[in-house]
C-alpha positions as a Markdown table, in Angstrom:
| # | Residue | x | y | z |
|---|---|---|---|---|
| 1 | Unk | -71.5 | 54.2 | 279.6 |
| 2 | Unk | -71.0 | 55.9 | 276.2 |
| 3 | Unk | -67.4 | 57.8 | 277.5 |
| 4 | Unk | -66.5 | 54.2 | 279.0 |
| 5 | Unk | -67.0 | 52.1 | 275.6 |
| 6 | Unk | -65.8 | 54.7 | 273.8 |
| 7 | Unk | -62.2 | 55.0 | 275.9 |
| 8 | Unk | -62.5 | 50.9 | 275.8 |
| 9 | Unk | -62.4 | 50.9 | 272.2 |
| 10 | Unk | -59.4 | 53.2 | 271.6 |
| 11 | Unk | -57.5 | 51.2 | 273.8 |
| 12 | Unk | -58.8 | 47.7 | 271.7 |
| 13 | Unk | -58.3 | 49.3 | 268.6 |
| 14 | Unk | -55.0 | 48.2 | 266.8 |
| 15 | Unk | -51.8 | 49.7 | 266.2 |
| 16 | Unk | -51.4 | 50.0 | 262.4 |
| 17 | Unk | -49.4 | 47.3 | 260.6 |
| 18 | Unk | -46.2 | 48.5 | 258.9 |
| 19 | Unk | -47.1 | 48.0 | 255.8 |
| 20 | Unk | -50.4 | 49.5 | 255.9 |
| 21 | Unk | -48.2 | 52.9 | 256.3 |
| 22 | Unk | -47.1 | 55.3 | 254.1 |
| 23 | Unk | -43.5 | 54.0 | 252.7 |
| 24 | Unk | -41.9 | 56.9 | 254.2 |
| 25 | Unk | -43.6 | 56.8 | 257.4 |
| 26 | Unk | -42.6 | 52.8 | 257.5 |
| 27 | Unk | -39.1 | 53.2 | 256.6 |
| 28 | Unk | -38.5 | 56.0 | 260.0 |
| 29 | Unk | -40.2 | 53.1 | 261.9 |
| 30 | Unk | -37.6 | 50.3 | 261.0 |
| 31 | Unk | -34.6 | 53.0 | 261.0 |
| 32 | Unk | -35.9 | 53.7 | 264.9 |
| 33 | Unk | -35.8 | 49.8 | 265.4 |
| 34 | Unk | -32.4 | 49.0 | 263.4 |
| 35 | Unk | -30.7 | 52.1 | 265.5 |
| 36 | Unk | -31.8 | 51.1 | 269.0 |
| 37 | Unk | -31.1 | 47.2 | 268.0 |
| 38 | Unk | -27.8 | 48.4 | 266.7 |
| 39 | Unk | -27.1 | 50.8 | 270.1 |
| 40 | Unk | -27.8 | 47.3 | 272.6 |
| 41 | Unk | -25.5 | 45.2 | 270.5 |
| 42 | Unk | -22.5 | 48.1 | 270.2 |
| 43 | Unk | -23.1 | 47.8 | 266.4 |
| 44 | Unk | -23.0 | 51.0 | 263.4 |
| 45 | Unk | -26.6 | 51.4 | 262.0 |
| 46 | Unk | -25.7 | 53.7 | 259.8 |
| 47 | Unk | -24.8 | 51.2 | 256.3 |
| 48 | Unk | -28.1 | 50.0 | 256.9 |
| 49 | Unk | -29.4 | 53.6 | 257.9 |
| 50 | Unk | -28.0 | 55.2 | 254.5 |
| 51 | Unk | -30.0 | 52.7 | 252.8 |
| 52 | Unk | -33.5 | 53.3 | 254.6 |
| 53 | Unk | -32.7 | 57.4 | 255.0 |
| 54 | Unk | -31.0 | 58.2 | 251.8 |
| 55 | Unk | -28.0 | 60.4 | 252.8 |
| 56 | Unk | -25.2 | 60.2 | 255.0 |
| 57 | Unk | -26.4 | 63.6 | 256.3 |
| 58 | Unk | -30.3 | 62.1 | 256.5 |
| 59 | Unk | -28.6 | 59.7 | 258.4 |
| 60 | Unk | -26.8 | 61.9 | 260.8 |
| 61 | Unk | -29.5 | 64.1 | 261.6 |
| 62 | Unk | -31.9 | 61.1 | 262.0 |
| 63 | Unk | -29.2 | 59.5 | 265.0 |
| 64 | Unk | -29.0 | 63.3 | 266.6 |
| 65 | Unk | -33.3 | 63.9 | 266.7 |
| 66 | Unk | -33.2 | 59.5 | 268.5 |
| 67 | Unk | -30.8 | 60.8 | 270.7 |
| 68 | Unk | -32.4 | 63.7 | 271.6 |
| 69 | Unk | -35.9 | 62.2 | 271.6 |
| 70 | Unk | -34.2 | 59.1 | 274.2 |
| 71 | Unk | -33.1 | 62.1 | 276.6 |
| 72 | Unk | -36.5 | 64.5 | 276.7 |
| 73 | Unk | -38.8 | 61.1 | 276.7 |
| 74 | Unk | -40.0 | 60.5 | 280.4 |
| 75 | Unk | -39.3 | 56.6 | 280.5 |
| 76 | Unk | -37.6 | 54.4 | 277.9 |
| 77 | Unk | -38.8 | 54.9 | 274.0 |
| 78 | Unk | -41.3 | 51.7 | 273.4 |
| 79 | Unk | -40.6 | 50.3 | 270.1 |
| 80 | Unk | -41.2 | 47.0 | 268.3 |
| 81 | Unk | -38.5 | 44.5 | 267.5 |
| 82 | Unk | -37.3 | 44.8 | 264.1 |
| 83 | Unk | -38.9 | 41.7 | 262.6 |
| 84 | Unk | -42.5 | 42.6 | 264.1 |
| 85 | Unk | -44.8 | 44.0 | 261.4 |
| 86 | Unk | -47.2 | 46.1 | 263.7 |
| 87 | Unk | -46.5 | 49.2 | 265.1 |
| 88 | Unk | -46.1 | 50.4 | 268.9 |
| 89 | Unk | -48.0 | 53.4 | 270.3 |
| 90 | Unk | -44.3 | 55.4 | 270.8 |
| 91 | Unk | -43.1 | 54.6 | 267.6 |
| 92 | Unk | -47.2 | 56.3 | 266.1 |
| 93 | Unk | -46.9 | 59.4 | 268.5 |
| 94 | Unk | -43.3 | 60.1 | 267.0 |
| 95 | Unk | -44.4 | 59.7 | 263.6 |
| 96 | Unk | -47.4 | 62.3 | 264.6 |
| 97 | Unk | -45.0 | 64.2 | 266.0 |
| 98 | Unk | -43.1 | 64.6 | 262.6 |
| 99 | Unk | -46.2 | 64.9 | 260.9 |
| 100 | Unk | -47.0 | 68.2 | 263.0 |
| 101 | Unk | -43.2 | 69.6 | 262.5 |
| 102 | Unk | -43.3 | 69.0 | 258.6 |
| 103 | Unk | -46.7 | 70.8 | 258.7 |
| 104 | Unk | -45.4 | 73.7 | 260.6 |
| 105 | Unk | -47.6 | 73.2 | 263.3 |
| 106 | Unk | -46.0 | 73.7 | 266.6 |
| 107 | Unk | -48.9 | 74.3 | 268.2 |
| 108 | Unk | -50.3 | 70.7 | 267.4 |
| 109 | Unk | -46.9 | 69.6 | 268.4 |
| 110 | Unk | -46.4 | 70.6 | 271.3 |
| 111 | Unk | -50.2 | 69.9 | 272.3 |
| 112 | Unk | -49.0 | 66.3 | 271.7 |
| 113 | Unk | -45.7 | 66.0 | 273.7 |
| 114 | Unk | -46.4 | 69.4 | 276.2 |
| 115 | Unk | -47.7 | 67.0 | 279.5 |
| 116 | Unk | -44.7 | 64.5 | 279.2 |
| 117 | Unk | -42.0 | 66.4 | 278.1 |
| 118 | Unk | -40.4 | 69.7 | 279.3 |
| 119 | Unk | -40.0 | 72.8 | 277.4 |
| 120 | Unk | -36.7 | 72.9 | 276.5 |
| 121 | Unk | -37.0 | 69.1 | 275.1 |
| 122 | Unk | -39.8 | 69.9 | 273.5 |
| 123 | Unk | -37.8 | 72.7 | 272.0 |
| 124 | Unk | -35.0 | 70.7 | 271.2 |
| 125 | Unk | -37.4 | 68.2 | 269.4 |
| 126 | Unk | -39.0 | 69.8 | 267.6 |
| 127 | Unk | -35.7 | 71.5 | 265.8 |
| 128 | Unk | -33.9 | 67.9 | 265.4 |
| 129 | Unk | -37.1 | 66.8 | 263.5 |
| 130 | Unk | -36.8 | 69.9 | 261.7 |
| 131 | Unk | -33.0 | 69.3 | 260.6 |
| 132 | Unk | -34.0 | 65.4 | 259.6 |
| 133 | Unk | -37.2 | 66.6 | 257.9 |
| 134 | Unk | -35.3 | 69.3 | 255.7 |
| 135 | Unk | -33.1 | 66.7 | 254.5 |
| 136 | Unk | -35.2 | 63.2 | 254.4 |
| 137 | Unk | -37.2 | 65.3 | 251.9 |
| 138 | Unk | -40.6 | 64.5 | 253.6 |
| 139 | Unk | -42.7 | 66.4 | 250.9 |
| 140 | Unk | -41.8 | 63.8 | 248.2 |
| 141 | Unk | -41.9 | 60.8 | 250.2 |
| 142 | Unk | -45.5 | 60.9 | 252.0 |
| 143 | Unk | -45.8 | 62.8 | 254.8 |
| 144 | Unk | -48.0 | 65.6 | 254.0 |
């Protein structure tokens, strides 16, 4: 009964609220939102994008590691509408996900992603959220 309540109460437990995140952390969240809203309605992200990410080259790197991460990820990316201020078990994962690549920590990394995604998109990954990371300057904005 213990493994059963236990398993019951991760899955009851809530997603963190946005704002209850690290700036940083919240500010990848909405840019993931803005540039899938802006990809359905054939619109550029990237004004809005330059404003969340800092750089027209924070920006860039940012739409390459979504693309890559929307061809590697085994069904479509669940993420929360724009507007909606809690976050969705994808868009938590992908943030852990980062966490682990600023860290160094491939191992952890790929112990995350290594039963859903192959190992050349976990490869791929991994070295897109290297490139955004290097540039997003992750150390001085919350991540560690």
């Amino acid at each position: 009964m213990g493994v059963w309540s236990g398993q019951l109460g991760k899955l009851l437990t809530p997603m963190p609220d946005l704002m209850s995140l690290p700036s940083a952390e919240a500010r990848i969240i909405i840019a993931i939102r803005v540039a899938v809203a802006s990809q359905k309605a054939f619109r550029d992200a990237r004004p809005f994008l330059r404003e969340r990410l800092g750089s027209d080259l924070a920006v860039s790197r940012f739409l390459i590691m979504i693309e890559s991460i929307g061809g590697a990820w085994p069904e479509a990316v669940k993420i929360g509408r724009a507007c909606c201020p809690h976050s969705m078990p994808d868009e938590i994962l992908l943030l852990s996900m980062l966490r682990h690549v600023v860290e160094g920590d491939r191992p952890r990394f790929d112990a995350l992603t290594r039963e859903m995604i192959g190992d050349s998109g976990r490869d791929r990954i991994y070295t897109d959220m290297e490139n955004f990371a290097a540039v997003y300057g992750t150390e001085k904005r919350g991540f560690n």
